[in-house]
VEXSELUM-89371 format. One record per residue (C-alpha): x, y, z; residue in one letter; residue number from 1. Coordinates in steps of 0.2 Angstrom, whole numbers, plus 2048, in hexadecimal, padded with zeros to 3 digits. Each point is the difference from the previous one (the first is absolute). Layout:
BEGIN
   x   y   z nuti rose
   X   Y   Z    A  NUM
...
This chain:
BEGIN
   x   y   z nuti rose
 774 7DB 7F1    X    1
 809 810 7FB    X    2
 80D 7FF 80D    X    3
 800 7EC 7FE    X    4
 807 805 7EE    X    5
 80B 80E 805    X    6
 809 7F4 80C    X    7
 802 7F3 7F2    X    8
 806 80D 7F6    X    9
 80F 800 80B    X   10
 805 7F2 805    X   11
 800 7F9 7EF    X   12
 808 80F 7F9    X   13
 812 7FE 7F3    X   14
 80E 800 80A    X   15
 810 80C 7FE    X   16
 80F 7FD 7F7    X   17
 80A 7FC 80F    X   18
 7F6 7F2 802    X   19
 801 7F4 7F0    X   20
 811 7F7 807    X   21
 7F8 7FA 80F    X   22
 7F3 7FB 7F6    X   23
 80A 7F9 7F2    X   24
 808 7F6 810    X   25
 7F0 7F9 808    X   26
 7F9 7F9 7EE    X   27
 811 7F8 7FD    X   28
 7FD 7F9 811    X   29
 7EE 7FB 7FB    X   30
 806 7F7 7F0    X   31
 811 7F8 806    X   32
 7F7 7F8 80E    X   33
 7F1 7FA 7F4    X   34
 80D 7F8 7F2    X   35
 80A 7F8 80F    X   36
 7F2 7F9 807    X   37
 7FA 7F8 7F0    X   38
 813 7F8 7FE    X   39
 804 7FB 811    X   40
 7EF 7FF 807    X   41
 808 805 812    X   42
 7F2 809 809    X   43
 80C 80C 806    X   44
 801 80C 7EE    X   45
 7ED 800 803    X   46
 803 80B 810    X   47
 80E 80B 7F7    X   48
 7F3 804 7F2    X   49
 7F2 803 80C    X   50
 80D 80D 80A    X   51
 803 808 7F0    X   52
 7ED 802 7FB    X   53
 7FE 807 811    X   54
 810 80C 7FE    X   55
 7FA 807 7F0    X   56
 7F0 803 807    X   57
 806 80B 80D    X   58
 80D 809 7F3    X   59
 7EF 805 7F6    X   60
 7F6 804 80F    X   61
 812 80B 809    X   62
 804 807 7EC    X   63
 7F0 806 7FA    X   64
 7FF 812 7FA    X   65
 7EE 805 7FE    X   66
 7FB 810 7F7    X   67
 7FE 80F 80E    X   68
 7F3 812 7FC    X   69
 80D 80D 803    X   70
 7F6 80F 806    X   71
 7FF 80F 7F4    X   72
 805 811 805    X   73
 811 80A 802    X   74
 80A 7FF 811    X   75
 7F9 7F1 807    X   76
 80B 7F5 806    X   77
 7FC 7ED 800    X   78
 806 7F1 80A    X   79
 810 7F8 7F7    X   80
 7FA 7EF 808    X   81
 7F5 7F4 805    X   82
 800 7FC 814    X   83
 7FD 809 812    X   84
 807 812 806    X   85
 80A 7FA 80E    X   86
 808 811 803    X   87
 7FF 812 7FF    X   88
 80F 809 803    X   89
 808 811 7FE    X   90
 813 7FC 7FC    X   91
 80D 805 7F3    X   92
 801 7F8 7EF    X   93
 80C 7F2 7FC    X   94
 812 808 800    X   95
 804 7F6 7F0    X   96
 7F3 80C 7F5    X   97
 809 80F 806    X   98
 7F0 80A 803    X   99
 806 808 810    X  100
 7FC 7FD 813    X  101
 7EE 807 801    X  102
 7F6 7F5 809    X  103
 7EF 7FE 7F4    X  104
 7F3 7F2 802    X  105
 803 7EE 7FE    X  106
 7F2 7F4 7FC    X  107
 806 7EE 803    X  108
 7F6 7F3 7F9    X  109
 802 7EE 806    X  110
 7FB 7EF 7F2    X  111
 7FD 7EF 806    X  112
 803 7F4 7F4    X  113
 7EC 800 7FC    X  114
 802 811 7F9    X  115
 803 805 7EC    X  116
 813 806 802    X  117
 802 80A 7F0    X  118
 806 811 803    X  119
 7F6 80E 7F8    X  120
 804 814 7FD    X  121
 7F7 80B 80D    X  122
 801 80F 7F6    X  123
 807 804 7F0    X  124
 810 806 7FF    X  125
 813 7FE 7F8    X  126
 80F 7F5 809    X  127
 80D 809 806    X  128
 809 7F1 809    X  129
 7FF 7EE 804    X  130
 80C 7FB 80F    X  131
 801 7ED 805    X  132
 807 7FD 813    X  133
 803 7EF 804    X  134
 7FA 7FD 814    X  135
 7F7 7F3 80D    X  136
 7EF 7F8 7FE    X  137
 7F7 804 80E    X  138
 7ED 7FE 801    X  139
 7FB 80E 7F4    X  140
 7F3 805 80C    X  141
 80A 806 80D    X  142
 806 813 7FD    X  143
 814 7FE 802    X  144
 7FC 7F4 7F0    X  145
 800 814 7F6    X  146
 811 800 807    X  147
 809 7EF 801    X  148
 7F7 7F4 7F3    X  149
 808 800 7EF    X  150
 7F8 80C 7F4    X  151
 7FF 809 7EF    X  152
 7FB 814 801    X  153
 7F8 808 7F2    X  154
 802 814 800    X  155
 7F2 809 7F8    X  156
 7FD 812 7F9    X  157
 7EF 805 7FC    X  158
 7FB 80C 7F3    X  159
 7FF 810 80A    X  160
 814 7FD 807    X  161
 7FB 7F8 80F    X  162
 807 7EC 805    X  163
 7FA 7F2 809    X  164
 806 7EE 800    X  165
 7FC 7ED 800    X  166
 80A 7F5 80B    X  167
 7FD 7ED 7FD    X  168
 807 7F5 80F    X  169
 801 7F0 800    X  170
 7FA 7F3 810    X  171
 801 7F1 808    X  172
 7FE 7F6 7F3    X  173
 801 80B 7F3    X  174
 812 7FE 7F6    X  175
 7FC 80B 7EE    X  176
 7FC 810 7FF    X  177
 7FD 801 7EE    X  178
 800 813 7F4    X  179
 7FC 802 7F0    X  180
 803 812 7FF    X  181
 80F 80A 7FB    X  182
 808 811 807    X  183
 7F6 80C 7F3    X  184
 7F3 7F9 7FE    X  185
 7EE 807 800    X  186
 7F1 7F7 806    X  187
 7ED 806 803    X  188
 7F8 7FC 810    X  189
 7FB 7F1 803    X  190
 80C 7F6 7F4    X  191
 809 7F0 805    X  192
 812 803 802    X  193
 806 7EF 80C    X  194
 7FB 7F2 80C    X  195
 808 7FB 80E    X  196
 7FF 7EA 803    X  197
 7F8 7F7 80F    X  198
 7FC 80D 80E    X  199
 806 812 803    X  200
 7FF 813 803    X  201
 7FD 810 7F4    X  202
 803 811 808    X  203
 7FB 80F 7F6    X  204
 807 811 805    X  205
 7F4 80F 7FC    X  206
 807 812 7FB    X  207
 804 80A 80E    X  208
 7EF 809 808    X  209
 7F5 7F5 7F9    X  210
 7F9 7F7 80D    X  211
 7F7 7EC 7FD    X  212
 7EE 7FD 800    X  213
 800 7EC 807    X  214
 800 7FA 80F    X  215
 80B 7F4 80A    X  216
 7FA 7EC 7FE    X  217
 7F3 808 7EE    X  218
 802 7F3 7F3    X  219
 807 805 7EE    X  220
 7FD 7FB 7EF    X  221
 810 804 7F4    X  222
 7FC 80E 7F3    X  223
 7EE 805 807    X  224
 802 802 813    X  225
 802 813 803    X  226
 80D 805 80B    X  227
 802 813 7FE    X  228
 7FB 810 7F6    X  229
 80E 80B 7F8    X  230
């Protein structure tokens, strides 16, 4: 029954932000089609308002933002999104944050449109630059995706000096990176600072030497998930 609960808990959970004008849209859909149905009586509006029920649906179900457990303790780092680790790499940071060519370890986590795809803080710590870079929209599974697909970086510096950063990427269908954060700005683990809309990729960027603790195909939950100890 537990679990039964849990599961209800979230799909039904409230959406983000980003979502209200899509949902806005599908209940003007609902209702246009209903009031034109009623004055023209052409079965037609009957299937427009039917598409939009069905459109808001799956805006509350790809939108919800339910409440995460962020695990207590200092240095652990948590999984800034929900999906699967498709790869682990050594390689250097984005060249756009300007934190040097030292290959450190990537954690890319691929979401399908069934995952919750609001972006949360995998440790707390201060932002030192946010740099957008407009690029293709390969399958954000694929790992030339880091590369090519467009993106918005997000440097980090952590209490004791040392950096990390977020990359959201965008994917083949996604078309919005959304970031609600400013440069400046500092967040404690496990906080949301964005979502990325309709399917796509989050790489996280560990400090140098510290090395991740998931494992290639390992599911993550945003904000709980741990990846790495500091």
């Amino acid at each position: 029954m537990s679990s039964i609960i849990k599961s209800l808990r979230l799909v039904l959970a409230p959406p983000h932000p980003a979502g209200r004008p899509f949902l806005a849209a599908g209940a003007g859909a609902v209702l246009a089609g209903w009031l034109l149905r009623r004055l023209t009586g052409w079965r037609g509006f009957r299937l427009a308002s039917r598409a939009g029920l069905l459109f808001s649906g799956f805006c509350l179900y790809f939108f919800r933002d339910p409440a995460r457990v962020t695990p207590a303790g200092e240095g652990t780092v948590v999984a800034p999104a929900d999906g699967r680790v498709v790869s682990i790499a050594l390689v250097p940071p984005p060249a756009e944050l300007g934190l040097g060519s030292e290959p450190r370890w990537r954690v890319g986590i691929f979401l399908s449109v069934l995952d919750v795809h609001v972006n949360r803080m995998p440790v707390t710590a201060t932002v030192t630059r946010i740099a957008y870079h407009e690029g293709s929209f390969l399958n954000a599974s694929l790992d030339k995706a880091s590369d090519e697909n467009e993106r918005n970086a997000i440097g980090l510096r952590l209490v004791d000096g040392r950096t990390m950063a977020v990359v959201q990427i965008a994917g083949l269908i996604a078309r919005r990176i959304v970031c609600s954060i400013r440069e400046g700005d500092t967040l404690a683990t496990g906080e949301r600072f964005g979502i990325i809309r309709f399917g796509s990729r989050t790489d996280l960027y560990l400090p140098p030497e510290v090395t991740p603790l998931v494992a290639d195909g390992q599911t993550m939950i945003g904000g709980e998930t741990v990846i790495a100890h500091l």
